[in-house]
TIKOLTOR-674040 format. One line per 4 residues: their letters; for each residue x, y, z of C-alpha. Coordinates in Angstrom, 2 decimals, padded with zeros to 5 digits. Layout:
// TIKOLTOR-674040
a> X:Y:Z ~ ...
This chain:
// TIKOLTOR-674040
xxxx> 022.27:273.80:064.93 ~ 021.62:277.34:066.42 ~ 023.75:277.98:069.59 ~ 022.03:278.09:072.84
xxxx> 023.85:281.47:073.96 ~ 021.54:283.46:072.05 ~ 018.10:285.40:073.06 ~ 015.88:283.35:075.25
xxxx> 013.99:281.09:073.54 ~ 010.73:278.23:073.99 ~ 012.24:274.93:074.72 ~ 009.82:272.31:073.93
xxxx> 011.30:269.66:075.62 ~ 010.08:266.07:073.15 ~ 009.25:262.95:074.67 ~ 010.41:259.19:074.23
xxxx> 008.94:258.38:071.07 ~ 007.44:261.07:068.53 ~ 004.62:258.85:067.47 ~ 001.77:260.53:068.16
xxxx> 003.20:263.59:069.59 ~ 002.22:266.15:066.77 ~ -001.71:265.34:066.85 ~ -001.49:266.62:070.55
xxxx> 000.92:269.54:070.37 ~ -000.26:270.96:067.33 ~ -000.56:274.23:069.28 ~ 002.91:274.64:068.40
xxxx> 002.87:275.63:065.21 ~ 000.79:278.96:066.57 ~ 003.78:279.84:068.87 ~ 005.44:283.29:067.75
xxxx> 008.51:283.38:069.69 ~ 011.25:284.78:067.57 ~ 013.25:280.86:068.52 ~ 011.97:277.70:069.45
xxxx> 014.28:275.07:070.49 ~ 013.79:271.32:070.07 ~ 015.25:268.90:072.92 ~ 015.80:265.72:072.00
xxxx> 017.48:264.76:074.87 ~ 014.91:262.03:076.15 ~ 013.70:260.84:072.46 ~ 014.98:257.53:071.37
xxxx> 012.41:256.88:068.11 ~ 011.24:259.20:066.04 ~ 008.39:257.65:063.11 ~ 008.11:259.51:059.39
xxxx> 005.51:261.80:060.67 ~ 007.44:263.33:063.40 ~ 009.96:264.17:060.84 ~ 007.38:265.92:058.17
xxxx> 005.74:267.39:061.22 ~ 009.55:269.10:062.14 ~ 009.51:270.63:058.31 ~ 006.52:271.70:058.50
xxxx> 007.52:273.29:061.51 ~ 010.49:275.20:059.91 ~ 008.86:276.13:057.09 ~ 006.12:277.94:059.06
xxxx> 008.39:279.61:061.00 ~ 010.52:280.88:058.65 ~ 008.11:282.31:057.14 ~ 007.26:283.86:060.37
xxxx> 010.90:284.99:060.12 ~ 011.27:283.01:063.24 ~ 014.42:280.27:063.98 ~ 013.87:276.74:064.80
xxxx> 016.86:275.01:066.34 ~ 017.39:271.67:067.67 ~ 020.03:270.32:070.97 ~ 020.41:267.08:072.25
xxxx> 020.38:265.20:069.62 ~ 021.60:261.64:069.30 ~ 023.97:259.91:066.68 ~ 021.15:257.50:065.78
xxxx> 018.36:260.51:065.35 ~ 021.00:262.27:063.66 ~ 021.57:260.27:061.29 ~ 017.62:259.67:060.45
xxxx> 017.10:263.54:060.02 ~ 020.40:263.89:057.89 ~ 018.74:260.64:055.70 ~ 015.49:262.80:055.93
xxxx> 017.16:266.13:053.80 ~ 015.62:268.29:056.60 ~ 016.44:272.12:055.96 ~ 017.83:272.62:059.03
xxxx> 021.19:273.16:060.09 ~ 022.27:270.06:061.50 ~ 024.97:269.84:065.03 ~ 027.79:268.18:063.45
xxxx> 028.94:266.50:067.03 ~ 025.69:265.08:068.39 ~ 025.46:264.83:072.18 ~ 026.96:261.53:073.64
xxxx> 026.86:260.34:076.80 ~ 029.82:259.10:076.71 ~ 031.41:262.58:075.95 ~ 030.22:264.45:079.38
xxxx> 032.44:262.40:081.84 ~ 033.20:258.56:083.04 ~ 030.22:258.86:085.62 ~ 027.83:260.47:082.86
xxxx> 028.31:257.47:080.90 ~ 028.09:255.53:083.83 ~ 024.71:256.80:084.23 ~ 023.67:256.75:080.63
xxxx> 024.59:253.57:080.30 ~ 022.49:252.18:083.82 ~ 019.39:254.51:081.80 ~ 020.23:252.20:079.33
xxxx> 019.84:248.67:080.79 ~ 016.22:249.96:082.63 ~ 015.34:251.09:079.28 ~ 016.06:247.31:077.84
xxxx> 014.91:245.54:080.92 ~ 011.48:247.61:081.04 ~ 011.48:247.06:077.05 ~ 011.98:243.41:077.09
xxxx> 009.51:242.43:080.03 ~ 006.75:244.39:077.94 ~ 007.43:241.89:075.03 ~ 007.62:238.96:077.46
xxxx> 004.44:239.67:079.30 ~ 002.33:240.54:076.08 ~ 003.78:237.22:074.67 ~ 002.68:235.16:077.05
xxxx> -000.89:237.30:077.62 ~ -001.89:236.85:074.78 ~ -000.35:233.29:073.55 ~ -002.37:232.21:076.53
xxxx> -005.49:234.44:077.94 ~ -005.47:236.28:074.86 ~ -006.23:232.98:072.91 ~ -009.74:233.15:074.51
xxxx> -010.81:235.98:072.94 ~ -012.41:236.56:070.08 ~ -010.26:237.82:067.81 ~ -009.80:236.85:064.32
xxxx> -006.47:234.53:063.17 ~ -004.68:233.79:060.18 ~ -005.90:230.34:059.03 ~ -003.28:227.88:058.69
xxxx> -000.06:230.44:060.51 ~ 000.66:227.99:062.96 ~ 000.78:225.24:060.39 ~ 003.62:227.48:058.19
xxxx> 005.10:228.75:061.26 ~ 005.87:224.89:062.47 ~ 006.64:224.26:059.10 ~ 009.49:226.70:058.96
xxxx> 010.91:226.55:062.45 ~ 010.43:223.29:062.54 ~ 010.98:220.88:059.77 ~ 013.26:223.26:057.73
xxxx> 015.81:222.94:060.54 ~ 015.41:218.74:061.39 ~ 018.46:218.29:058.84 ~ 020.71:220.51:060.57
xxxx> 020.00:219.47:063.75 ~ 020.11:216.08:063.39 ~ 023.62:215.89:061.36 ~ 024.96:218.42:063.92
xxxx> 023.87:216.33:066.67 ~ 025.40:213.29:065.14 ~ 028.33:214.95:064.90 ~ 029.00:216.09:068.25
xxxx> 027.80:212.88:069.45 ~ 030.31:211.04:067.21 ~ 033.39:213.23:068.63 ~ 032.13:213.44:072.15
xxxx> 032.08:209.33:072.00 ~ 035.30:209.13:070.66 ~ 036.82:211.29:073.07 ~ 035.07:209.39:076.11
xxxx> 036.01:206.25:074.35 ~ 040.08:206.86:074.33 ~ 039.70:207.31:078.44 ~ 037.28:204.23:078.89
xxxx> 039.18:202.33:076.92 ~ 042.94:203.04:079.22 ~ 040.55:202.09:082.84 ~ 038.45:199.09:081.02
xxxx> 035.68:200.58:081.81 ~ 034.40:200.52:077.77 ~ 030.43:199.04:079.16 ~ 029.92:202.67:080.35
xxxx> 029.81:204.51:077.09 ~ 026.58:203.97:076.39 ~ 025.52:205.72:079.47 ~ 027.64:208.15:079.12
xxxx> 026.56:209.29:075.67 ~ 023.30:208.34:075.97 ~ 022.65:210.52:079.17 ~ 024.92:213.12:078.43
xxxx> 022.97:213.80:075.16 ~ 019.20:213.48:076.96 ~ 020.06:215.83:079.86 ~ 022.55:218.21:078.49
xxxx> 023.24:218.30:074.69 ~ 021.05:217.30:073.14 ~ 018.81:220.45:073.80 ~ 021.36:222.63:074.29
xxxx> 022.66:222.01:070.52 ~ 019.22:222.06:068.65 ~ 018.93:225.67:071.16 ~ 021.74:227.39:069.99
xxxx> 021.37:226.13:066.31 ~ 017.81:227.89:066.28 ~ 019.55:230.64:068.11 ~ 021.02:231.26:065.16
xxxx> 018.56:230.28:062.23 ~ 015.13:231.01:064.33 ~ 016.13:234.12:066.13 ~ 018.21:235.80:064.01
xxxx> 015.39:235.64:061.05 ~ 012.62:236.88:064.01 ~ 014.44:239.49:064.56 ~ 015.09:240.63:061.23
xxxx> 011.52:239.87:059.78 ~ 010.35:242.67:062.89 ~ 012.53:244.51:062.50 ~ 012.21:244.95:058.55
xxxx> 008.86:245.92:059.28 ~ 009.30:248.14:061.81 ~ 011.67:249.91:059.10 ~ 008.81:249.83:056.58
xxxx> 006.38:251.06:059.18 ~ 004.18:248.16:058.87 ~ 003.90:247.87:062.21 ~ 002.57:251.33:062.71
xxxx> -000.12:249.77:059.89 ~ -001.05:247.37:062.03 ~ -001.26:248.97:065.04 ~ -003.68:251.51:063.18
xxxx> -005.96:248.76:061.95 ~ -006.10:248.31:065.57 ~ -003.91:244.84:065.73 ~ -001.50:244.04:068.64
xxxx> 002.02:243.64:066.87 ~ 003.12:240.84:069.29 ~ -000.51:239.07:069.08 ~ -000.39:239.13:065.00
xxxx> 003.57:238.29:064.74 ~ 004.88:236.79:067.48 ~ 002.33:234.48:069.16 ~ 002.25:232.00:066.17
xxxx> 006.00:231.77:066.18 ~ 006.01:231.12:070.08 ~ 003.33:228.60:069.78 ~ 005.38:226.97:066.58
xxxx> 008.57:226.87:068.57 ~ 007.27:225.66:071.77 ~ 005.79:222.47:069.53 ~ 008.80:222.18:067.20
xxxx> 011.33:222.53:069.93 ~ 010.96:219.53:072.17 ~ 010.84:217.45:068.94 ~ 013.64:218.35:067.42
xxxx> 015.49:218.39:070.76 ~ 014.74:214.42:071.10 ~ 015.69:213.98:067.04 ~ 018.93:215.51:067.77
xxxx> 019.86:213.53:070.66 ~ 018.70:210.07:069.00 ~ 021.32:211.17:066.31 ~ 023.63:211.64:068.83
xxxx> 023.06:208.50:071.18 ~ 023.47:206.77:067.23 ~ 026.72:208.30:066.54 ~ 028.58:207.20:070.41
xxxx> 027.03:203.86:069.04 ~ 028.65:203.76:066.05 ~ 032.00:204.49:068.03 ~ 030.97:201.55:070.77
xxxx> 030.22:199.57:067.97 ~ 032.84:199.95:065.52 ~ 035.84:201.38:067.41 ~ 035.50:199.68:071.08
xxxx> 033.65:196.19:069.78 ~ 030.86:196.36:072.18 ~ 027.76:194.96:071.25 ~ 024.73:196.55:070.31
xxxx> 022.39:195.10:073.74 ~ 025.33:195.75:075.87 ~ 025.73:199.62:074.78 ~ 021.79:199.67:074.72
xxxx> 021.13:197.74:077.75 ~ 023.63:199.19:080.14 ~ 021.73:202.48:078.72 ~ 018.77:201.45:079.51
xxxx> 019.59:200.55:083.14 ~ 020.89:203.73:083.95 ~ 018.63:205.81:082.21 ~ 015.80:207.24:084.59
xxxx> 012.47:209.27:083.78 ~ 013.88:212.65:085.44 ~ 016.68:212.98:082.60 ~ 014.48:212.57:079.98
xxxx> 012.20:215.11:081.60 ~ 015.20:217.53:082.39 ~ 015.80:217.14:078.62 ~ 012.15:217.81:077.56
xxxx> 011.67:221.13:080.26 ~ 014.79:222.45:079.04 ~ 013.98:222.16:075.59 ~ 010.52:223.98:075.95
xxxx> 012.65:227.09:077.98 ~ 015.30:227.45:075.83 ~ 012.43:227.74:072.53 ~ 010.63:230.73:074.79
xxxx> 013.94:232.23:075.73 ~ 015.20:231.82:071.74 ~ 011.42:233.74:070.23 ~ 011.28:236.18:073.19
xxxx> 014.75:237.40:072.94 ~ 014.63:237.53:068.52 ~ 011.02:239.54:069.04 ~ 012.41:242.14:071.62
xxxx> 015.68:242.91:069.34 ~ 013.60:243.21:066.57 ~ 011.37:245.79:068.19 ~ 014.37:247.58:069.18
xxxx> 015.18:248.17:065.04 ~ 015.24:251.60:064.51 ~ 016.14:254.22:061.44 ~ 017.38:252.18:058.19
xxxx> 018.31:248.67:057.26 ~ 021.64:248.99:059.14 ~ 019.92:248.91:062.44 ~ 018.22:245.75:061.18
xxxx> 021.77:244.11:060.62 ~ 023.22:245.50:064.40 ~ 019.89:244.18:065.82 ~ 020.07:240.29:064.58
xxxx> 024.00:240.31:065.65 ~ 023.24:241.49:068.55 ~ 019.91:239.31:069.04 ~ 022.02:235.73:068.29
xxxx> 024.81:237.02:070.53 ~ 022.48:237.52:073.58 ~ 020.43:234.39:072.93 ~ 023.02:232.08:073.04
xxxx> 024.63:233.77:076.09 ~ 020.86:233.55:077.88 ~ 020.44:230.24:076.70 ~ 024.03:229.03:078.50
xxxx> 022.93:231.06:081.40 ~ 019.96:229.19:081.48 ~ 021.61:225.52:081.23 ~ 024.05:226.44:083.89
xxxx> 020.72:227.57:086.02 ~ 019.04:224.38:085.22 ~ 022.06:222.60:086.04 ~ 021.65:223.49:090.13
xx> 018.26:223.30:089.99 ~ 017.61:219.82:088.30
C-alpha cells in the first residue's frame, strides 16, 4: 500500500457494504488524477463484484500511468483481497482499532455493539413481519417447507431430548431423594420433580439442546450461502432472504418446540419416578397423586410460554450470526461458535427473566 505522505491525491472514501456501489460510482473510472486512494475505513463487506470492480480499477489506471492505493483496511477485508490475487500492493499491518489507543478501542468496540444491535433487530423485525403480516400476501411458497422444516427440527431431535431429559431427571431425583430421605419427607418427590421439570427444566434442557443442534446448523446453512453468494441470487430474483429461509424454520420451531419441551419433561417426571419407585419405595398413586395435588395450571403454562420464547430466541439468534458470515468458510466456523455461545447465554438470561416475572 502506497504511503499517504505523497502528492495529494482523490480519496474516495467507500461505504459500509460494496454491493452495489460500482453501478453508481462508475464515474470513477474517468477520474485522471495521477493517485486515487481507497478508504476502507467504514466498509465491513465487500461482495465478488466490488473486488473485480477494484481490478478493473487498477488496471485502467495503470494504464493511465496513474497509482491506485488503498488505507484503512481491515484484517478481515485484508484477508479477502489477499484470497482475491489483486495486483495491488497490499499494507502488511492492516488498521486495528485496537492498535490506536485503549479509548480508540473503547470506541471501536461501542461502534461495534450498535453495529450488532442495529444488525440483529433488522433480522428480528423482518422475522416476525413477515412470519406474520407478510403471510398475507401473495407471495409464492415452497410446498411442503414447513412439513421438512418440522421434520428436521423437530422429530430428528425427540431422541435426544427425551434421553437427556431422562437423564437429568434421574440424577436430579436422586439427589433430592438422599435429602428427603434424612427429614422423612420422601411423599414430596414427586412434586418436586414433577414441578421442577414443568416450570424450569424441562424447557430449559430441550432449549439449550436445540441451541446447539438447531442454531448452530441455521447459522451455518446462512451463512454457507452467504459465502456462495446465493443470497445475493436471491435477492436479485427479487426474494427476501429472511422470508425464503428463515420464516419456515421460525414457524417449524415455534410448533416443534413446545412439543418437545413437554416430551422431555414427561421423560424426566418418569425418571424421579423410577428413583421414588425403586430407590425410596413409594408407590406409584402416592408419587403421582401428591403430584397431582400440587400441580397448578400456571406451571404448566410457565412451561409452555417459555418453551415458545426460548424457540424464537434459539432461530433469531442462529439467522442473525449467520448473516453476519463473511469472506471464506472460516468465518462460517467463528460464526456457529459464536452463534451457540450467545444462544445459550440469551436463553439463561431469559429463564432468569422469566423467573421474576412468572
Amino acid at each position: 500500500m502506497d504511503t499517504l505522505q505523497e502528492n495529494p491525491a482523490t480519496i474516495i472514501v467507500l461505504p459500509r457494504d460494496l454491493d452495489y456501489l460500482w453501478v453508481e460510482e462508475s464515474r470513477i473510472f474517468d477520474r485522471r488524477e495521477p493517485r486515487l486512494v481507497l478508504d476502507f475505513s467504514g466498509t465491513q463487506r465487500i461482495d465478488s463484484a466490488a473486488l473485480c470492480a477494484i481490478r478493473l480499477l487498477h488496471e485502467t489506471l495503470k494504464a493511465r500511468n496513474c497509482r491506485l492505493s488503498l488505507r484503512h483496511v481491515s484484517g478481515e477485508l485484508l484477508s479477502l483481497l489477499e484470497s482475491s490475487s489483486l495486483p495491488i500492493d497490499l499494507p502488511q499491518n492492516p488498521t486495528d482499532a485496537s492498535g490506536g489507543g485503549f479509548f480508540t478501542a473503547i470506541g471501536g468496540s461501542l461502534v461495534d455493539a450498535r453495529d450488532s444491535c442495529i444488525g440483529a433487530t433488522s433480522v428480528l423485525v423482518e422475522m416476525l413481519y413477515w412470519g406474520t403480516i407478510g403471510l398475507l400476501k401473495k407471495r409464492e411458497y415452497r410446498k411442503g417447507v414447513l412439513g421438512e422444516q418440522m421434520y428436521l427440527l423437530g422429530y430428528k431431535a425427540l431422541g435426544i431430548v427425551a434421553l437427556l431429559s431422562f437423564l437429568i431427571g434421574l440424577v436430579l431425583a436422586i439427589q433430592v431423594a438422599l435429602q428427603l430421605k434424612d427429614f422423612g419427607a420422601t411423599v414430596f418427590l414427586g412434586p418436586l420433580i414433577g414441578i421442577t421439570m414443568i416450570r424450569e427444566m424441562g424447557p430449559i434442557i430441550t432449549a439449550v439442546i436445540l441451541a446447539g443442534r438447531t442454531g448452530s446448523a441455521t447459522t451455518a446453512e446462512i451463512g454457507t450461502m452467504v459465502v456462495g453468494e446465493e443470497l445475493d441470487a436471491l435477492r436479485t430474483m427479487g426474494i427476501n432472504p429472511v422470508q425464503f429461509i428463515v420464516v419456515p424454520k421460525f414457524w417449524a420451531i415455534s410448533l416443534t418446540m413446545p412439543v418437545l419441551s413437554m416430551i422431555g419433561t414427561g421423560t424426566g417426571i418418569l425418571g424421579g419416578w423410577l428413583v421414588g419407585f425403586f430407590y425410596l419405595g413409594l408407590s406409584s398413586s402416592t408419587f403421582w397423586g401428591q403430584l397431582s395435588e400440587n400441580l397448578h395450571a400456571e406451571d404448566v403454562m410457565t412451561g409452555l410460554v417459555k418453551s415458545i420464547v426460548f424457540s424464537w430466541l434459539i432461530i433469531w439468534i442462529g439467522s442473525y450470526y449467520g448473516f453476519r458470515v463473511r469472506g471464506s468458510a472460516e468465518s462460517v466456523g467463528r460464526e456457529t461458535t459464536a452463534s451457540v455461545v450467545a444462544c445459550i447465554f440469551i436463553i439463561i438470561v431469559a429463564d432468569a427473566a422469566f423467573s421474576f416475572i412468572m
